[in-house]
The first five atom37 places (N, CA, C, CB, O) and aatype in JSON, in Angstrom:
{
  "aatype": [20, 20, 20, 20, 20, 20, 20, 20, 20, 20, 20, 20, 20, 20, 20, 20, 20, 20, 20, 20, 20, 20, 20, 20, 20, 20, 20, 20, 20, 20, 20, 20, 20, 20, 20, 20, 20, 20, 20, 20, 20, 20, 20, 20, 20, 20, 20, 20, 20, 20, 20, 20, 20, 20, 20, 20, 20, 20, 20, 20, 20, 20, 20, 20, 20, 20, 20, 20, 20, 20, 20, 20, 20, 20, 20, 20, 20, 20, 20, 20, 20, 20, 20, 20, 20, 20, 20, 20, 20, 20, 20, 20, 20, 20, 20, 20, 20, 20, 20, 20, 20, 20, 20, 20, 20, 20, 20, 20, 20, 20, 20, 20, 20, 20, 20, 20, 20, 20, 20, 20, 20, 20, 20, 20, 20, 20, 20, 20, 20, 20, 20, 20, 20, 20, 20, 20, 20, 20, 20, 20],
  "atom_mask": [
    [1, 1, 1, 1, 1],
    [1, 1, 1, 1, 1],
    [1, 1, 1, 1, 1],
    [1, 1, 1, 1, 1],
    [1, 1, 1, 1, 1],
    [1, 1, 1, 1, 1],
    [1, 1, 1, 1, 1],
    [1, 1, 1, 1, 1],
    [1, 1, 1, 1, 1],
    [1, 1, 1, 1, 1],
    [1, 1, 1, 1, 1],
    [1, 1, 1, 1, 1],
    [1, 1, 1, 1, 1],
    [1, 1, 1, 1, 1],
    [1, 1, 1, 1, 1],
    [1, 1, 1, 1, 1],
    [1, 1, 1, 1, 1],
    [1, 1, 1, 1, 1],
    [1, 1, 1, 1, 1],
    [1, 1, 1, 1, 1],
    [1, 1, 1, 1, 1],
    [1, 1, 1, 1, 1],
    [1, 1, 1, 1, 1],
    [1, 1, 1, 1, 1],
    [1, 1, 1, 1, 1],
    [1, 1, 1, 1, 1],
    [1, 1, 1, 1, 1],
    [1, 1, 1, 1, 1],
    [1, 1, 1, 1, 1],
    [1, 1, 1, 1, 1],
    [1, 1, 1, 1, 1],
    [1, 1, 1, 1, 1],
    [1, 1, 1, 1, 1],
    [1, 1, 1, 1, 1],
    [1, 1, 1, 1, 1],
    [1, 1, 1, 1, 1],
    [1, 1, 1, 1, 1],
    [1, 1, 1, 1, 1],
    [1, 1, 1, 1, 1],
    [1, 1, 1, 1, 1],
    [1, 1, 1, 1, 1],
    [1, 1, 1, 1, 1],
    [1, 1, 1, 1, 1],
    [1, 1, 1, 1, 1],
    [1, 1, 1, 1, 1],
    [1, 1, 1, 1, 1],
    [1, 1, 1, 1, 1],
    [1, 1, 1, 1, 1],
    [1, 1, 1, 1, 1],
    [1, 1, 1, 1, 1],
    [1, 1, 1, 1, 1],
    [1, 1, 1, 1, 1],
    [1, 1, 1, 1, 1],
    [1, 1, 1, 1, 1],
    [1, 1, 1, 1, 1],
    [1, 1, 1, 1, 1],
    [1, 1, 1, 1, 1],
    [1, 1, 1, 1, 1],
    [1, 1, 1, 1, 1],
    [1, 1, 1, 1, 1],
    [1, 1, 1, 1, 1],
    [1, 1, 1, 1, 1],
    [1, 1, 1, 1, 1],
    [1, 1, 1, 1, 1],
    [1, 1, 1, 1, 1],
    [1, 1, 1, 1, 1],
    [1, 1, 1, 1, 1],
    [1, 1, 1, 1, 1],
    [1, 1, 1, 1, 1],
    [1, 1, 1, 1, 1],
    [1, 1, 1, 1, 1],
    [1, 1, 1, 1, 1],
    [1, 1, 1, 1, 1],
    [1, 1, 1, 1, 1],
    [1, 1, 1, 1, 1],
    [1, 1, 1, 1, 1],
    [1, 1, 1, 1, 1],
    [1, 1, 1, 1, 1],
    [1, 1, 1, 1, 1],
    [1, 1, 1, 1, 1],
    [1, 1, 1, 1, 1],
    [1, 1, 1, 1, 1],
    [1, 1, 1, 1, 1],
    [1, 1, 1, 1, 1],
    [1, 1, 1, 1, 1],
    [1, 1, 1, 1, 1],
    [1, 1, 1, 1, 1],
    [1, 1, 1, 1, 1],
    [1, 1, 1, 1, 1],
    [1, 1, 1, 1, 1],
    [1, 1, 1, 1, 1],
    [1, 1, 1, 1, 1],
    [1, 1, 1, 1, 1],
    [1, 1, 1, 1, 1],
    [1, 1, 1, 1, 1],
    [1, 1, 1, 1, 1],
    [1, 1, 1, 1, 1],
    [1, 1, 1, 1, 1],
    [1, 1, 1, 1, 1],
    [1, 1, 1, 1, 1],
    [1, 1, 1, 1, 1],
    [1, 1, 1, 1, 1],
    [1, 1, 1, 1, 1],
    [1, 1, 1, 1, 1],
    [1, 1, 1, 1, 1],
    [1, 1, 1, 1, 1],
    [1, 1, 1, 1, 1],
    [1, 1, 1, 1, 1],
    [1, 1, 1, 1, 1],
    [1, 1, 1, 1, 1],
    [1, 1, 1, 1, 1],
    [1, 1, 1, 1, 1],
    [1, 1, 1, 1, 1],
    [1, 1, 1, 1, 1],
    [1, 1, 1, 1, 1],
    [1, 1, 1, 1, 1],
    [1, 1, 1, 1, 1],
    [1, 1, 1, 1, 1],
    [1, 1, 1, 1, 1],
    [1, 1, 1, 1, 1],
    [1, 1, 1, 1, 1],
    [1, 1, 1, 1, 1],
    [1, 1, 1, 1, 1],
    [1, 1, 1, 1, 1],
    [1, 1, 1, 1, 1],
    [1, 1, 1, 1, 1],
    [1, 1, 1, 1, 1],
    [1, 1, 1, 1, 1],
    [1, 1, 1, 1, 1],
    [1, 1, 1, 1, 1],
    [1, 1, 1, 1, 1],
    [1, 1, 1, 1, 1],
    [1, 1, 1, 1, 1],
    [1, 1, 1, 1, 1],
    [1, 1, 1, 1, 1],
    [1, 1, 1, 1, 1],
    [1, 1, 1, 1, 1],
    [1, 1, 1, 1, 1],
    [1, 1, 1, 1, 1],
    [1, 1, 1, 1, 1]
  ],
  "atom_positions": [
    [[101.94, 92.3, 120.21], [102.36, 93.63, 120.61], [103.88, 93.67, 120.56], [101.82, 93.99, 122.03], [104.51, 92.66, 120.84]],
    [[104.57, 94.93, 120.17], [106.01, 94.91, 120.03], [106.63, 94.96, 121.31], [106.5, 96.0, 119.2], [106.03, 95.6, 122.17]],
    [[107.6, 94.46, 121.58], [108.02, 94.6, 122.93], [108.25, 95.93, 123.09], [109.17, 93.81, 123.29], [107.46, 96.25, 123.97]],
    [[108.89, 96.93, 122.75], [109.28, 98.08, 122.84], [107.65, 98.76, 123.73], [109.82, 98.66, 121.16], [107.64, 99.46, 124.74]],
    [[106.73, 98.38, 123.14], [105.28, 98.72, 123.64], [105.0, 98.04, 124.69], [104.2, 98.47, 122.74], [104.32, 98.63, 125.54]],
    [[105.32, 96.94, 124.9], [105.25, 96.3, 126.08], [105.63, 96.61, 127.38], [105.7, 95.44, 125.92], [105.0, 96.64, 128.44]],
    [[106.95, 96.86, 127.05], [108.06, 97.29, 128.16], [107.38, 98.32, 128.76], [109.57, 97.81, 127.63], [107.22, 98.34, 129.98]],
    [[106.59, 99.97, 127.36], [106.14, 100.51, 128.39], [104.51, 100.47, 129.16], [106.5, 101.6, 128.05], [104.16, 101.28, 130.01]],
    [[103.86, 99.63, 128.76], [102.99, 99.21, 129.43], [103.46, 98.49, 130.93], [102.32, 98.42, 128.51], [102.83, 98.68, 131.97]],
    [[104.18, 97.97, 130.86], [104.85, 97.41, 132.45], [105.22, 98.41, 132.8], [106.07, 96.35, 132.65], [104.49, 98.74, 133.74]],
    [[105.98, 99.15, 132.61], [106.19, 100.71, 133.45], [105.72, 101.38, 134.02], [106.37, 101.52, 133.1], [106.05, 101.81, 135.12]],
    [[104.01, 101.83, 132.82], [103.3, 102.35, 133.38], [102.49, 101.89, 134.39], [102.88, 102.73, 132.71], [101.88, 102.69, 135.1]],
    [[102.39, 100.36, 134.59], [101.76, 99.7, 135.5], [102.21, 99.48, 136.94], [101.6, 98.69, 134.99], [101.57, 99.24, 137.96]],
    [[103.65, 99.65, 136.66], [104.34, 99.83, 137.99], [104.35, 101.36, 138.48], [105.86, 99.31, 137.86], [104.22, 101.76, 139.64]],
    [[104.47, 101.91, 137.62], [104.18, 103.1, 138.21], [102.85, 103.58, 139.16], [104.24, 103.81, 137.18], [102.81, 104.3, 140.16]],
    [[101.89, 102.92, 138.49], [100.21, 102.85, 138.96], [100.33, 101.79, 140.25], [98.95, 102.09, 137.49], [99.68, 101.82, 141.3]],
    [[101.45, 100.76, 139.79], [101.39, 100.31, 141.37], [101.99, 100.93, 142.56], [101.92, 99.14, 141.48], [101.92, 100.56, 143.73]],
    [[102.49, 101.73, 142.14], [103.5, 101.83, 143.26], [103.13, 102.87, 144.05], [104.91, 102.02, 142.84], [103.71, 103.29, 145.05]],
    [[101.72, 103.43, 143.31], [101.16, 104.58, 143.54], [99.83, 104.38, 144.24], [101.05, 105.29, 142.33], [99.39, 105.11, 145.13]],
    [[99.28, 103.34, 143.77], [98.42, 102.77, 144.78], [98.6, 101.93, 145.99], [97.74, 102.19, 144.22], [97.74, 101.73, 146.85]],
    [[100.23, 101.28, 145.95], [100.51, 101.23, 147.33], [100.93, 102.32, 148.01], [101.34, 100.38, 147.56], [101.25, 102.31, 149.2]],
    [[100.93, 103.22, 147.32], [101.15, 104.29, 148.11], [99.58, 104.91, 148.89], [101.92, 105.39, 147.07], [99.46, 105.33, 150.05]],
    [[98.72, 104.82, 148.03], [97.61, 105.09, 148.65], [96.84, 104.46, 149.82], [96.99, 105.1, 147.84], [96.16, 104.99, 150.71]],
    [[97.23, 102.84, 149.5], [97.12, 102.32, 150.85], [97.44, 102.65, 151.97], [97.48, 101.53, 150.94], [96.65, 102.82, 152.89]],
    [[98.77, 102.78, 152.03], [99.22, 103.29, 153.47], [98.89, 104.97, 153.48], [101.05, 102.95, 153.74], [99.18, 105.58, 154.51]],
    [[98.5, 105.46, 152.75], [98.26, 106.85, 153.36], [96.9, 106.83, 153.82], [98.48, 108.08, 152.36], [96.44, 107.55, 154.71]],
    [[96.29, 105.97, 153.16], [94.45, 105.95, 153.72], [94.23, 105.09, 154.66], [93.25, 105.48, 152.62], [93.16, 105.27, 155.23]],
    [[95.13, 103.82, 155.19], [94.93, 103.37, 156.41], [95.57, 104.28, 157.42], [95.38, 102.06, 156.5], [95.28, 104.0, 158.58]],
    [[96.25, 105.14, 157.27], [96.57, 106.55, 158.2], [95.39, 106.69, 158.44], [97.27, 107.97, 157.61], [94.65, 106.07, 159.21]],
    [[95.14, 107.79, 157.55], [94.08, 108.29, 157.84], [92.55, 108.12, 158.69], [94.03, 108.4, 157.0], [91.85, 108.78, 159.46]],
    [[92.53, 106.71, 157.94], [91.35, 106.12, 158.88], [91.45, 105.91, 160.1], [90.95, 105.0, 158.57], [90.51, 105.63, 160.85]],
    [[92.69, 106.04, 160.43], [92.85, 106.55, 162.21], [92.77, 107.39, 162.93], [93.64, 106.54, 162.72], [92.44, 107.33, 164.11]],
    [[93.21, 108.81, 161.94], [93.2, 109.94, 162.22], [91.79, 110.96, 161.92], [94.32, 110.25, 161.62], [91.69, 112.18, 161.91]],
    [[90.83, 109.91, 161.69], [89.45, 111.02, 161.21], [88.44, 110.51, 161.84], [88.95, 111.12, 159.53], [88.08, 109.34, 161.84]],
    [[87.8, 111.72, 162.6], [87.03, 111.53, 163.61], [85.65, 111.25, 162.75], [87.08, 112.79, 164.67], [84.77, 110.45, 163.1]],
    [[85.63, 111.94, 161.73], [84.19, 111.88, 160.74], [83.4, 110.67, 160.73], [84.51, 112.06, 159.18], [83.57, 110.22, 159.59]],
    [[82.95, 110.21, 161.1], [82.59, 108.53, 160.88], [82.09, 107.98, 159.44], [81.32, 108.11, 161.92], [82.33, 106.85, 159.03]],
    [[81.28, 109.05, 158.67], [80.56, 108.76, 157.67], [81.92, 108.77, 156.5], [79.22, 109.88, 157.52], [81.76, 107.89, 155.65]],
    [[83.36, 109.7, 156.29], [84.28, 110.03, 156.02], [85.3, 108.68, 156.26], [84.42, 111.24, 156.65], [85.96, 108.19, 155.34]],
    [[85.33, 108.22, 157.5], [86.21, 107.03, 157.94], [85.89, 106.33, 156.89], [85.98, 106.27, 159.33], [86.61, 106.28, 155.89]],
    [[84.37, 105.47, 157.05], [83.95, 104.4, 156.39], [84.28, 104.55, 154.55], [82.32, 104.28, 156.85], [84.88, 103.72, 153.87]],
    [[83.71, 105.82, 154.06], [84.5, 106.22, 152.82], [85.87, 105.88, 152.46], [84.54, 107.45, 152.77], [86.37, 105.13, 151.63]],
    [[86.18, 106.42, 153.08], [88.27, 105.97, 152.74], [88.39, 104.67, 153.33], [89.81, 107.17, 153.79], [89.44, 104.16, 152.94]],
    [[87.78, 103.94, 154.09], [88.16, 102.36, 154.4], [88.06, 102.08, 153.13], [87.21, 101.35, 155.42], [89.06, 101.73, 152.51]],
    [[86.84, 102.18, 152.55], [86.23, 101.97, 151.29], [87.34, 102.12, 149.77], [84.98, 103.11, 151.33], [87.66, 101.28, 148.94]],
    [[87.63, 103.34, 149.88], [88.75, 103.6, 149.27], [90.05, 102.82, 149.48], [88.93, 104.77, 149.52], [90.72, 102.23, 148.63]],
    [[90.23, 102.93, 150.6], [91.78, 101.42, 150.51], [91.64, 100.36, 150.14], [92.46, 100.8, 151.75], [92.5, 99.69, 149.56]],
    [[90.4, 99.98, 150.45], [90.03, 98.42, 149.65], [90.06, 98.48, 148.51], [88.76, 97.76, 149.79], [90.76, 97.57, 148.05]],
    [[89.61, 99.16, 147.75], [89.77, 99.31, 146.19], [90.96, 99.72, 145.82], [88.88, 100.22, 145.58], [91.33, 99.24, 144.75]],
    [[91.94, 100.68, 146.5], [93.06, 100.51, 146.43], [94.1, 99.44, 146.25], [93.16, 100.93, 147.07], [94.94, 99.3, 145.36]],
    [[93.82, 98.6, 147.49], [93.95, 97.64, 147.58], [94.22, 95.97, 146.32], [93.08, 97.88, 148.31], [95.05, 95.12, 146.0]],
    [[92.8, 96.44, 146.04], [91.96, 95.59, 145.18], [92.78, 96.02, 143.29], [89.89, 96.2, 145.51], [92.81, 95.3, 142.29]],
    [[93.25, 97.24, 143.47], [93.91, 97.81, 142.16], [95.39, 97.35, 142.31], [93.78, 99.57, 142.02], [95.89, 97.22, 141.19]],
    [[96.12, 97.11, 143.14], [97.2, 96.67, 143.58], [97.63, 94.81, 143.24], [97.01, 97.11, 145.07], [98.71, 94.26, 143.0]],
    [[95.97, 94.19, 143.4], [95.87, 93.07, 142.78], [96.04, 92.95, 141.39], [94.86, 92.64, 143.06], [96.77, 92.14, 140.82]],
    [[95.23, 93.91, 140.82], [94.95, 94.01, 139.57], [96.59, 94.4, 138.78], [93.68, 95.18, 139.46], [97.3, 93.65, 138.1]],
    [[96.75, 95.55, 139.11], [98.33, 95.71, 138.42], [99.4, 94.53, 138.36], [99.12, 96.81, 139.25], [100.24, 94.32, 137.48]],
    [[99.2, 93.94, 139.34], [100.22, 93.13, 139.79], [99.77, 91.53, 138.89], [100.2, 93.13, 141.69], [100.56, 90.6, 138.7]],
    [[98.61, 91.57, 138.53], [98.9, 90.03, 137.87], [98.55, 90.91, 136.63], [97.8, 88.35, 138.33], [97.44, 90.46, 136.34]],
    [[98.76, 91.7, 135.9], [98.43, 92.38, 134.99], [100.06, 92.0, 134.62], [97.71, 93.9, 135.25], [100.32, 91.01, 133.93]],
    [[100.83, 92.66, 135.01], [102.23, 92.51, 135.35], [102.78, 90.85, 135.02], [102.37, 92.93, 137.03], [103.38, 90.45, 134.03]],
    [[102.34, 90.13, 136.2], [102.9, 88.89, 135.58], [102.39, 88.0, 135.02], [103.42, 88.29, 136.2], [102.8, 86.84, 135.03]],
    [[100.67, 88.73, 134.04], [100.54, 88.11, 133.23], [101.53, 88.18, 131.9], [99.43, 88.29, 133.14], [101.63, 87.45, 130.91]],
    [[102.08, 89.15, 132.25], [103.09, 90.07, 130.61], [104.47, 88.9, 131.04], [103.8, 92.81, 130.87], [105.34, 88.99, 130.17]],
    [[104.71, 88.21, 131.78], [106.15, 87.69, 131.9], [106.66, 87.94, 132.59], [106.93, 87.81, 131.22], [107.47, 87.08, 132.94]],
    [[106.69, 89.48, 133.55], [107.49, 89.99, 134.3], [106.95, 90.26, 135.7], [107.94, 91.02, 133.69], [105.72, 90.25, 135.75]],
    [[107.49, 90.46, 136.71], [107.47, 90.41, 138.35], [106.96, 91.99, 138.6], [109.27, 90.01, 139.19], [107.27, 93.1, 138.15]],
    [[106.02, 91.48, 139.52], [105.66, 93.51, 139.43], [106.58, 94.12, 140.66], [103.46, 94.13, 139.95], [106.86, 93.47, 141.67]],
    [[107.06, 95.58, 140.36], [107.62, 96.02, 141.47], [107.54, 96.29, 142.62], [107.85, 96.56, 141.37], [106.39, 96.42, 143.03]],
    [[108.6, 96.47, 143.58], [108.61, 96.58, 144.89], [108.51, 97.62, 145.83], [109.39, 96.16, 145.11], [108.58, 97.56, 147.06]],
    [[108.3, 98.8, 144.93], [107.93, 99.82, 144.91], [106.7, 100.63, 145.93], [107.77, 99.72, 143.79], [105.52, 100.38, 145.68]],
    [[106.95, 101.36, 146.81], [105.92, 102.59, 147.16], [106.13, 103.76, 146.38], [106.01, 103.07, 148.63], [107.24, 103.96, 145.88]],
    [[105.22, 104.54, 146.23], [105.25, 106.0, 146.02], [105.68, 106.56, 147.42], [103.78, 106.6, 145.49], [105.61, 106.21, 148.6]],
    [[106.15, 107.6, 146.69], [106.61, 108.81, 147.57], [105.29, 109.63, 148.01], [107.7, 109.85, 146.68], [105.38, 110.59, 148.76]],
    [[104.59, 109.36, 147.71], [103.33, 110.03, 147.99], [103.23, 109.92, 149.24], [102.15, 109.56, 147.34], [102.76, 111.0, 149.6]],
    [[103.45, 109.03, 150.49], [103.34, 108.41, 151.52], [104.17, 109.56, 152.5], [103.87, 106.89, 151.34], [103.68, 110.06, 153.52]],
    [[105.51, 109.86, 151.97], [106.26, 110.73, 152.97], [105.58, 112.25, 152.21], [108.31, 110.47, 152.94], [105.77, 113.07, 153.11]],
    [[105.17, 112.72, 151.5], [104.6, 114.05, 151.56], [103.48, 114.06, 152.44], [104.19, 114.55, 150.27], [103.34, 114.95, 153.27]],
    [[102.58, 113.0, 152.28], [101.51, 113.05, 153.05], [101.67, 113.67, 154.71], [101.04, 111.65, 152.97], [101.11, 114.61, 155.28]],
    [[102.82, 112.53, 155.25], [103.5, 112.23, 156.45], [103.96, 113.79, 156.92], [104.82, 111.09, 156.19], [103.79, 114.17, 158.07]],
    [[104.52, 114.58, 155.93], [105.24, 115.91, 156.84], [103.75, 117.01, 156.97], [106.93, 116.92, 155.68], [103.63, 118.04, 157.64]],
    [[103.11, 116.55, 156.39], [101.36, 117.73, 156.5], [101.28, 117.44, 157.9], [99.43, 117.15, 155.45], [101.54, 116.28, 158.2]],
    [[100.96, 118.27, 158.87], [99.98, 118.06, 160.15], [98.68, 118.31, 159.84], [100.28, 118.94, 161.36], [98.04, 117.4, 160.35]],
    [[97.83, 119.19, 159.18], [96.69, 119.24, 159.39], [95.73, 117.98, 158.73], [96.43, 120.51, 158.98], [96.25, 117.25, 157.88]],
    [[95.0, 117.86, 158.94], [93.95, 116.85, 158.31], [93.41, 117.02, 156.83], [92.71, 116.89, 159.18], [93.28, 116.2, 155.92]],
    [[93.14, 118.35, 156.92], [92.27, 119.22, 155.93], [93.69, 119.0, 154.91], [91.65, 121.15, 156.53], [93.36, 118.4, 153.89]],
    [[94.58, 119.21, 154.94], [95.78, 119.32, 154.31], [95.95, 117.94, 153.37], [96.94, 119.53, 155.45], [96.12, 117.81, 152.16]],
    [[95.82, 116.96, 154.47], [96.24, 115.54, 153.82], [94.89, 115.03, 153.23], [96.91, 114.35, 155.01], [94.82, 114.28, 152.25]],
    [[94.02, 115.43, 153.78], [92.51, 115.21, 152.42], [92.79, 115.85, 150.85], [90.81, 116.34, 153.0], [92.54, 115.36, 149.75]],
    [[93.31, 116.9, 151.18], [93.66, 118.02, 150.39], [94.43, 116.85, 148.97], [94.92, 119.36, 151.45], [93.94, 116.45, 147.91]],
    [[95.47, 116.66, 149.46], [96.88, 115.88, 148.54], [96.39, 114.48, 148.5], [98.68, 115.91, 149.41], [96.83, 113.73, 147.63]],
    [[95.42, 113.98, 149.46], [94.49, 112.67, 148.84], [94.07, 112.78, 147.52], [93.15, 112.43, 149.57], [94.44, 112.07, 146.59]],
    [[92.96, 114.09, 147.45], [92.17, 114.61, 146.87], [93.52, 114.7, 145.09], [91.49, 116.13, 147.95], [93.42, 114.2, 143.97]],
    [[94.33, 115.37, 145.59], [95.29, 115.4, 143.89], [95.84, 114.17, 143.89], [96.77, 116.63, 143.63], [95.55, 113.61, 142.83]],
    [[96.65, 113.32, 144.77], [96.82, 112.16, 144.36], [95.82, 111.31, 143.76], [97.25, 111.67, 145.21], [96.24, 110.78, 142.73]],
    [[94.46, 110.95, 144.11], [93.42, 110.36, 143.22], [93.46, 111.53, 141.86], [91.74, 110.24, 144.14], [94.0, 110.96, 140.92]],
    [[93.17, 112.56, 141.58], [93.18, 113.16, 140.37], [94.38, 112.76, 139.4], [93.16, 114.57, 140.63], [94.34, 112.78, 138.17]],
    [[95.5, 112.37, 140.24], [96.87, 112.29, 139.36], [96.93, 110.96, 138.75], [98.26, 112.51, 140.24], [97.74, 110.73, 137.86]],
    [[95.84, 109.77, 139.34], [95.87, 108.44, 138.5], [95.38, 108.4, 137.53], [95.42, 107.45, 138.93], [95.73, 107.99, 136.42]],
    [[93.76, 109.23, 138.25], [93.22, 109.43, 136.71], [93.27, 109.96, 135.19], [92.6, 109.78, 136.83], [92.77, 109.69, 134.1]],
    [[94.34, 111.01, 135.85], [94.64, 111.72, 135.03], [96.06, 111.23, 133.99], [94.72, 112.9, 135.81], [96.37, 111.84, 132.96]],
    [[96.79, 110.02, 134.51], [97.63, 109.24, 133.97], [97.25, 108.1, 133.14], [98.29, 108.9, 134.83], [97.98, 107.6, 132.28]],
    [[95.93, 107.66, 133.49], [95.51, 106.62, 133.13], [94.84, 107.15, 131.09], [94.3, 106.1, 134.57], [94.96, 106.62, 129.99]],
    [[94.09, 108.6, 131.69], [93.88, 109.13, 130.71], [94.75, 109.62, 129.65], [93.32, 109.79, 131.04], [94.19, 109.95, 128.6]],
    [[95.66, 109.71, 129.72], [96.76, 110.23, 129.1], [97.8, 109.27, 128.38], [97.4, 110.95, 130.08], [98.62, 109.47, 127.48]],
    [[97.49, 108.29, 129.03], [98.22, 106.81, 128.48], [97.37, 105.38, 127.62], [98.83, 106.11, 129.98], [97.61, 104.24, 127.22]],
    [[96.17, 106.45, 127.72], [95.04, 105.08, 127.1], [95.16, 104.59, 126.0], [93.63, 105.35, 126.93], [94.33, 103.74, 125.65]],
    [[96.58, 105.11, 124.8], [96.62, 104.36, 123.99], [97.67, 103.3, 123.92], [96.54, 105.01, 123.13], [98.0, 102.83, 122.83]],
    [[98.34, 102.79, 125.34], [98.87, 102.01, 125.73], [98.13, 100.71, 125.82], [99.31, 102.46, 126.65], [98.73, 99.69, 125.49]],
    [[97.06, 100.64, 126.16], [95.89, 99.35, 126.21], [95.45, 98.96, 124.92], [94.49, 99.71, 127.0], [94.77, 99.7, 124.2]],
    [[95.75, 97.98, 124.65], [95.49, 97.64, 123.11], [94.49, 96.31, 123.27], [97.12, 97.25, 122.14], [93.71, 95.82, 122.46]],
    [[94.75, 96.01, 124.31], [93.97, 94.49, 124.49], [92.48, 94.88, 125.47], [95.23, 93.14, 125.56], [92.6, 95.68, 126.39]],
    [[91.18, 94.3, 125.19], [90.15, 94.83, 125.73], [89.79, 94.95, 127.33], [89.3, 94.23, 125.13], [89.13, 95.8, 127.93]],
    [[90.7, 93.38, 127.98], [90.36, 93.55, 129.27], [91.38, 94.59, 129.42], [90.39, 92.28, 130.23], [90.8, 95.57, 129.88]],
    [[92.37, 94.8, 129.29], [93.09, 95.47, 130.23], [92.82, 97.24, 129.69], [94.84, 94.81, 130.21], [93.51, 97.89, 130.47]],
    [[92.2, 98.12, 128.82], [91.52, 98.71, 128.47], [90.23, 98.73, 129.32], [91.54, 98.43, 127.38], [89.87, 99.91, 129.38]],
    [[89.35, 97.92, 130.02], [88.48, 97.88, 130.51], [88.67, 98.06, 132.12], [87.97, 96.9, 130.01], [87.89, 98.68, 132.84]],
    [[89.92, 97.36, 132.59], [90.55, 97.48, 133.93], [90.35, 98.86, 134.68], [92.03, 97.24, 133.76], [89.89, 99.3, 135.74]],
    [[91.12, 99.38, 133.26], [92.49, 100.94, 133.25], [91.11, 101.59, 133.52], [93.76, 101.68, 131.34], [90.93, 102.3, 134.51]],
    [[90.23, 101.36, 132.68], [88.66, 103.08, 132.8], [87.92, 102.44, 133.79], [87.13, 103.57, 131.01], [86.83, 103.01, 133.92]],
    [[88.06, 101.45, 134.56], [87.24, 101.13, 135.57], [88.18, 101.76, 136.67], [86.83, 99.53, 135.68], [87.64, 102.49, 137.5]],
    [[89.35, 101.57, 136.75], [89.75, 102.4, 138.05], [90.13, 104.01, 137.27], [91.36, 101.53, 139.03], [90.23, 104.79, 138.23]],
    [[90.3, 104.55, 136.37], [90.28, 106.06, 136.08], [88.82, 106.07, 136.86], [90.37, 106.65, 134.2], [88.87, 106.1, 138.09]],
    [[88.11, 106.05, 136.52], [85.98, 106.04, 136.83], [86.15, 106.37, 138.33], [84.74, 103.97, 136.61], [85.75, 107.4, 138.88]],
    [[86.8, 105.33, 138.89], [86.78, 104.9, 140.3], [87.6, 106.15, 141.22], [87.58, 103.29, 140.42], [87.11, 106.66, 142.23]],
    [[88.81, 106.48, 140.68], [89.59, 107.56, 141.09], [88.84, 109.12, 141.0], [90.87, 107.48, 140.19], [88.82, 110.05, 141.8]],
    [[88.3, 108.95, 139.76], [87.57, 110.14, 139.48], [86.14, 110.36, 140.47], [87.22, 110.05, 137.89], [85.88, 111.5, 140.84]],
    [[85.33, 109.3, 140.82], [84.24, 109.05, 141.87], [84.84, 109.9, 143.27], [84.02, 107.19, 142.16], [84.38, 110.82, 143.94]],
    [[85.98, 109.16, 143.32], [86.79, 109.36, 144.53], [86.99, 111.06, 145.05], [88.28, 108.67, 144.16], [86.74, 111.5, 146.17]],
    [[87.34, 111.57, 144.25], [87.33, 112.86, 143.82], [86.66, 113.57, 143.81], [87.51, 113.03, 143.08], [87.19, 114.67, 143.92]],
    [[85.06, 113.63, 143.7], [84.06, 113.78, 143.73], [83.48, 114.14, 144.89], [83.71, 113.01, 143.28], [82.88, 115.07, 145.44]],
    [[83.95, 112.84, 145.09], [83.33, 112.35, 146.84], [84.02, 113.78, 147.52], [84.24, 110.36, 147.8], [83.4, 114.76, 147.93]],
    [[85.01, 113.63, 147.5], [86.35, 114.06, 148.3], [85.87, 115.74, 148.4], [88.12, 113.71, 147.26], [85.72, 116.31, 149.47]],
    [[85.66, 116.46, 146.91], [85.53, 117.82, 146.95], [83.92, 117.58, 147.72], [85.71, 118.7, 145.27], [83.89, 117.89, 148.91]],
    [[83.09, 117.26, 147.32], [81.89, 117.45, 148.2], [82.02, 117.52, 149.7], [80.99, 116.4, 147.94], [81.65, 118.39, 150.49]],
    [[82.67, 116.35, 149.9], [83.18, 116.55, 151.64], [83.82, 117.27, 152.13], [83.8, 115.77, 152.23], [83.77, 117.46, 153.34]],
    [[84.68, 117.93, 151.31], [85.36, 119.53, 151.93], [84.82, 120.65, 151.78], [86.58, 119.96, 151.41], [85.13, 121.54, 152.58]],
    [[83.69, 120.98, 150.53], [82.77, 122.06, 150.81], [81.82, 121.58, 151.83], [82.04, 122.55, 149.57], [81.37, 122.53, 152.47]],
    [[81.34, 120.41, 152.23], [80.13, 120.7, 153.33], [80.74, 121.01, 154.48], [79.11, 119.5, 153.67], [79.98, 121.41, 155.36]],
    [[82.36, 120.92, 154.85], [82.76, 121.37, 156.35], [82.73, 122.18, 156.52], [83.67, 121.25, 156.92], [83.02, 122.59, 157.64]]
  ]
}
């Protein structure tokens, strides 16, 4: 692979990381702040895989040579100035749409099969998420 292609494959991966540590800390919020129980256990669910994608980027990263970043998203302080609940489900709800929707948009960055296979296993996963997410705000 040319480096020039490389470089931005690490980019985009930091970017995806920095965005799923961002999701971490907004969904272990949350799981404090939601009385729902069936909803709690969901988004626990969701940070772990968050979580678990945070692994993934990150030796993805220094499998390429380079150190993954140190980075949060800003996603974390928008979340933070919302008071309502419904609100911060709300910007959950587009932040998961916005990975997927990056992941899709960049898929001809993956040239190699696992990491092509990674990338549509968490797009899949974000997009599930999403799913979940609008169903649980029309049944309230």
């Amino acid at each position: 692979m040319q480096q020039k292609q490389r470089q931005e494959v690490i980019l985009f991966y930091n970017s995806l990381l920095s965005a799923e540590r961002a999701g971490v800390e907004v969904l272990s919020s949350l799981v404090h702040e939601i009385e729902d129980n069936n909803l709690k256990i969901i988004l626990g669910i969701f940070m772990r895989d968050e979580g678990i994608n945070c692994q993934i980027f990150s030796t993805l990263i220094k499998n390429s040579g380079e150190e993954p970043g140190k980075k949060t998203g800003d996603f974390v302080q928008k979340v933070k100035l919302l008071e309502k609940i419904e609100d911060k489900i709300n910007l959950l709800l587009k932040g998961q749409e916005w990975v997927a929707s990056q992941i899709r948009k960049n898929r001809s960055l993956f040239i190699y099969g696992s990491e092509a296979m990674f990338m549509e296993s968490i797009k899949i996963q974000h997009e599930e998420n999403v799913d979940y997410l609008k169903r649980s705000i029309s049944s309230s």
